[in-house]
C-alpha positions as a printed NumPy array, in Angstrom:
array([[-62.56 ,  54.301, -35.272],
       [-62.007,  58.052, -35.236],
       [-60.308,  59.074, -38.511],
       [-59.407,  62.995, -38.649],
       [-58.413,  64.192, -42.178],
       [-55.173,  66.899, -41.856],
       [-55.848,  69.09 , -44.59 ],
       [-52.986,  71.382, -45.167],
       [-54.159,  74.552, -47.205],
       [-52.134,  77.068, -48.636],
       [-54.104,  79.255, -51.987],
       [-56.856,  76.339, -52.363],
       [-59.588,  78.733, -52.838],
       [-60.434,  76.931, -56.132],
       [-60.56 ,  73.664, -54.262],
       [-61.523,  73.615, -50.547],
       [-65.43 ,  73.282, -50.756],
       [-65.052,  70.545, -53.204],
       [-63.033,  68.27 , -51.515],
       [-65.081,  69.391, -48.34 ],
       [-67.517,  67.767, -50.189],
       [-66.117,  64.856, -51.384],
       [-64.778,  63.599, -48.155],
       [-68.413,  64.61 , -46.302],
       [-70.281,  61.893, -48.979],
       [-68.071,  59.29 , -48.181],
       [-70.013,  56.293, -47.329],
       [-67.76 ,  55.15 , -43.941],
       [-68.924,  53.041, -40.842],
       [-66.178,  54.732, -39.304],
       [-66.032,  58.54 , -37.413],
       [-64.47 ,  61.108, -39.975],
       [-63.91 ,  64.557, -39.734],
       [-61.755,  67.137, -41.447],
       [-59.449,  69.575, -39.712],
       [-58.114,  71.901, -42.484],
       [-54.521,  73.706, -41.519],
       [-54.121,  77.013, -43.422],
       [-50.938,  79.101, -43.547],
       [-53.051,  82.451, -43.921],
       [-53.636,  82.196, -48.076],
       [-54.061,  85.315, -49.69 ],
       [-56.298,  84.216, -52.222],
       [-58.979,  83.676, -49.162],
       [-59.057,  79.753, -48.261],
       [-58.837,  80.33 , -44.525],
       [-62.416,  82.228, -44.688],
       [-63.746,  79.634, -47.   ],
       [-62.549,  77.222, -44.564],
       [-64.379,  79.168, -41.482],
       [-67.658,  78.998, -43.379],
       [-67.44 ,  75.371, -44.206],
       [-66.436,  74.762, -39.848],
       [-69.833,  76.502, -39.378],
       [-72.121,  74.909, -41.526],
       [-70.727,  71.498, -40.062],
       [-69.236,  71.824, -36.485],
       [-69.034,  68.418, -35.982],
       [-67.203,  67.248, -38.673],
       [-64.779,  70.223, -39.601],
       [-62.195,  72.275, -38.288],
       [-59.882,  75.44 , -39.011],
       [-56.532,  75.83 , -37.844],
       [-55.129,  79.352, -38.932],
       [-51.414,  79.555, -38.829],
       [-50.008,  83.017, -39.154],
       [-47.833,  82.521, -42.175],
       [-46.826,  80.03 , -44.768],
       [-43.764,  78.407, -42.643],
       [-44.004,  75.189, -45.276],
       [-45.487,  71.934, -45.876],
       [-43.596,  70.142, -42.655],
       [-44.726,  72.45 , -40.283],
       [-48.345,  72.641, -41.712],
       [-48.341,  68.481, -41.224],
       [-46.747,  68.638, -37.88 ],
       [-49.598,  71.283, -36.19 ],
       [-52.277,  69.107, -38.019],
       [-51.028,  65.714, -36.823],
       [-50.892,  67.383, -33.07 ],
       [-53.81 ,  68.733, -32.975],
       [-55.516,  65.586, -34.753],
       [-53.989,  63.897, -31.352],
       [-55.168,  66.179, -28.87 ],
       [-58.718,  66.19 , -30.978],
       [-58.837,  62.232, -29.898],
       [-58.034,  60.691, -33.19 ],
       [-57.149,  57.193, -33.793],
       [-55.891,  57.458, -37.154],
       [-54.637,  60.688, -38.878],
       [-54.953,  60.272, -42.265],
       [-52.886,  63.029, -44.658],
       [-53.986,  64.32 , -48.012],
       [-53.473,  67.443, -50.648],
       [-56.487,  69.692, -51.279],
       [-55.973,  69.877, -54.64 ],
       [-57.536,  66.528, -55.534],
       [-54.155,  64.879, -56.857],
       [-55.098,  62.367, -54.294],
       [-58.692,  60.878, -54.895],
       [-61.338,  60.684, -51.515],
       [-62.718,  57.658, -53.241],
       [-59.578,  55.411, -51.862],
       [-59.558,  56.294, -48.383],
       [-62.368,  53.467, -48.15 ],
       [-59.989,  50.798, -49.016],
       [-57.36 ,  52.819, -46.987],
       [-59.208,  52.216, -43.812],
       [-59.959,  48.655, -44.381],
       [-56.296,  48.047, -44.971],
       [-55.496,  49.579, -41.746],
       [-57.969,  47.463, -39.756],
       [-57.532,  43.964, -41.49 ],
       [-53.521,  44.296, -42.126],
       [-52.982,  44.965, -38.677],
       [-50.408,  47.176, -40.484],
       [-49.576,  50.642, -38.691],
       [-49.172,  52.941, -41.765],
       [-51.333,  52.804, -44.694],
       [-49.986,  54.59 , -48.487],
       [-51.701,  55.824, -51.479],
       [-49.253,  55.199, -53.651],
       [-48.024,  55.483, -57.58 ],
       [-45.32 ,  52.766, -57.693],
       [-46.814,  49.936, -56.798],
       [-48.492,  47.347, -59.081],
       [-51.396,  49.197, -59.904],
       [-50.431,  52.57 , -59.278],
       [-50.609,  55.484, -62.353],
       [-49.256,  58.644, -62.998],
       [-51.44 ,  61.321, -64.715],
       [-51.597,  60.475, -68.513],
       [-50.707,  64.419, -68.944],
       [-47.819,  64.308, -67.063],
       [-44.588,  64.215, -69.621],
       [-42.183,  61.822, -70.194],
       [-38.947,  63.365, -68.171],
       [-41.72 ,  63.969, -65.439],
       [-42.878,  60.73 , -64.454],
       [-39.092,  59.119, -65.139],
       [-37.793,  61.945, -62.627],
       [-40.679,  61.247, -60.076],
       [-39.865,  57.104, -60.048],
       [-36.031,  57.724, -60.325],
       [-36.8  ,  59.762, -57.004],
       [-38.925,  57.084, -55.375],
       [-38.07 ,  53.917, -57.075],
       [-33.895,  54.152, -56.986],
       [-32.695,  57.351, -55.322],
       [-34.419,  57.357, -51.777],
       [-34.502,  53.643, -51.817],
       [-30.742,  53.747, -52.228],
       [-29.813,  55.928, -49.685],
       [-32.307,  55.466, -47.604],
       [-32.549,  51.603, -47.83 ],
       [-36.944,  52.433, -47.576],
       [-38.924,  49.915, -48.665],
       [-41.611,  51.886, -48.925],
       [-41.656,  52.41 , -52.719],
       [-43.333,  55.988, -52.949],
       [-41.63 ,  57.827, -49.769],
       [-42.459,  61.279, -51.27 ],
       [-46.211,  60.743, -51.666],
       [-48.52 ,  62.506, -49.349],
       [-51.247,  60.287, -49.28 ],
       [-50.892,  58.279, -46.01 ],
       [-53.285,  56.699, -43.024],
       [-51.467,  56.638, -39.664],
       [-52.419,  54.651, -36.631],
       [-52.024,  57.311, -33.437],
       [-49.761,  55.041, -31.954],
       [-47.262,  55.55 , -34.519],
       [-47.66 ,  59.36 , -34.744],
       [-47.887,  59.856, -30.682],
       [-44.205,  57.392, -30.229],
       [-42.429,  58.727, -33.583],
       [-41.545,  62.081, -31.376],
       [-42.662,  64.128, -34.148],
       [-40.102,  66.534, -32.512],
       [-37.709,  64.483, -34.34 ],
       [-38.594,  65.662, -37.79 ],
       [-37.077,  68.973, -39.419],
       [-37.871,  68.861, -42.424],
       [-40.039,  71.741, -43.607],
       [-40.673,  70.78 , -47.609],
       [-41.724,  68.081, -49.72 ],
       [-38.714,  65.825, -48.106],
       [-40.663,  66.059, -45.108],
       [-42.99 ,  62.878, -46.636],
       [-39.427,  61.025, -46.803],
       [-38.483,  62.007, -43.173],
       [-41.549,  60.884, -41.916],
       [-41.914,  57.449, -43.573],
       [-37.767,  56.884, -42.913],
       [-38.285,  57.165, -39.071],
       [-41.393,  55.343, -39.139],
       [-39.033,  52.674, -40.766],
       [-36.163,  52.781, -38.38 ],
       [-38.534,  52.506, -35.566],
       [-40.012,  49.506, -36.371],
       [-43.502,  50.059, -37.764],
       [-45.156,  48.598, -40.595],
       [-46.595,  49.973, -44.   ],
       [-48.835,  48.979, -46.639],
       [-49.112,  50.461, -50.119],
       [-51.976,  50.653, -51.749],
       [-52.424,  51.751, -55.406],
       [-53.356,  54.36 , -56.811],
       [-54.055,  57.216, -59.746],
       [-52.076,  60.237, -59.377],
       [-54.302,  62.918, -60.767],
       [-52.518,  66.896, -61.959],
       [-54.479,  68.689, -60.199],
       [-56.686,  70.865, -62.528],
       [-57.392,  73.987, -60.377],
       [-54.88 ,  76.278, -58.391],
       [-51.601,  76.307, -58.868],
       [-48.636,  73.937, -58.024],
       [-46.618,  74.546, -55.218],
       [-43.838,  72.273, -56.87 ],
       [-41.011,  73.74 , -58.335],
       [-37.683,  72.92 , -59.868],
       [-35.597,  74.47 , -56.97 ],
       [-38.118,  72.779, -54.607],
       [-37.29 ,  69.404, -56.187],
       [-33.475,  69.958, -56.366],
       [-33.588,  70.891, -52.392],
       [-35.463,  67.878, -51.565],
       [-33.201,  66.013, -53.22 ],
       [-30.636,  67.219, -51.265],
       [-31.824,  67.114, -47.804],
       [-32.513,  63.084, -48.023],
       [-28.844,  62.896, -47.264],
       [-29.621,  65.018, -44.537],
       [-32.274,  62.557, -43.622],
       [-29.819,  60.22 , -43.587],
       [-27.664,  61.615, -41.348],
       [-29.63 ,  62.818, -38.284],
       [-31.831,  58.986, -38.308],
       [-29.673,  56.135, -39.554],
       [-29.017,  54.816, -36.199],
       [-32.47 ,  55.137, -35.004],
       [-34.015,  51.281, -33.66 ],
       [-37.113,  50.319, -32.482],
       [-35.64 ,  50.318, -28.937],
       [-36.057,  54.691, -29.893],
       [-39.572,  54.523, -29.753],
       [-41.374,  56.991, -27.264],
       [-42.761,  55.375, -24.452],
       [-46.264,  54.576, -24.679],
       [-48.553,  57.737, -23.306],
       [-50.076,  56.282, -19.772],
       [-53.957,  56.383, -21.229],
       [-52.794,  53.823, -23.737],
       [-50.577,  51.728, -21.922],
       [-54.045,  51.204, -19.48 ],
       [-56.19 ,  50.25 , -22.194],
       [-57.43 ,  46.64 , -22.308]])
């Protein structure tokens, strides 16, 4: 299986070689390589990224985007590219080590023995933990989000629809008509796991621990949470009469595979 990593990078200076790094040891019978998307950081991460391409050709990649247009867009030209790069599974993480390159392992093995189509890293199930640093109106804000808010309106059963730690088969990615989603912030994780819900396909959560990350700065604001909030009626509103029967048509090299 061909895995391709969509790193979104925006001011990860502090953090790009490392996880570089950590995703390079991983001990995989499976094809992996890394295709970092940078919205042109100041603070230098698109040239750190360029050096890391060269010293490893084959396994990593640089896609410079002229500005920061937000965390949607950043996803949607990695998952594309990914696609035309001959992935069959796109797997989406932060670069700021909040999500740990030790479970994409069991990540991969859930994909292939589930027969599921989406695979989650995620806080809220049994299992899953929340930094121990992270205060106590914090982590009851962040489950209140997942656990009764989006589930609520959204009628998910994913349980954490705004994590960013997911494994996608390229059937679900390539059929989705990522055309579809408009989000362009951190709601964009709940767009994308609602119309993968409408449309039929499966998902498996995994647990996992949340790590703060402990270099660069957050991205995540209180405005930036209050929007997001927001737009998952918006969500709401443009999918909730998607149905399988919505689903792209298979492209024609798939549709002749044995």
């Amino acid at each position: 299986m061909k895995i391709i990593v969509v790193l979104p990078t925006y001011n990860e200076a502090e953090n790009l070689e490392n996880m570089i790094e950590a995703l390079m040891a991983l001990s995989l019978d499976d094809e992996l390589s890394v295709l970092v998307v940078d919205d042109n950081s100041p603070d230098g991460t698109g040239a750190i990224a360029d050096r890391l391409a060269g010293e490893r050709p084959e396994r990593v990649g640089v896609v410079h985007r002229t500005a920061k247009e937000g965390l949607g867009r950043a996803y949607i030209h990695g998952f594309r590219e990914g696609l035309a790069r001959g992935a069959d599974a796109i797997l989406q993480m932060d670069c700021d080590f909040s999500h740990s390159p030790s479970y994409i392992p069991q990540m991969i093995d859930t994909l292939k023995t589930t027969g599921c189509d989406i695979v989650i890293g995620s806080r809220y199930v049994k299992g899953g933990r929340l930094d121990e640093t992270w205060g106590v109106g914090r982590k009851l804000l962040s489950w209140w989000a997942n656990s009764v808010y989006v589930r609520l309106i959204l009628r998910t059963k994913t349980r954490d629809a705004t994590g960013g730690f997911r494994l996608w088969r390229r059937d679900v990615l390539e059929r989705m008509d990522l055309d579809r989603i408009r989000a362009n912030g951190y709601v964009f994780q709940v767009e994308t796991i609602y119309v993968a819900e409408k449309l039929g396909y499966s998902v498996r959560e995994i647990p996992i621990y949340f790590a703060d990350r402990t270099a660069g700065t957050s991205k995540m604001s209180l405005r930036v949470q209050v929007e997001a909030a927001l737009r998952v009626w918006q969500v709401w509103l443009r999918h909730r009469h998607l149905t399988p029967a919505d689903r792209l048509a298979a492209p024609a090299s798939a549709q002749a595979s044995p």
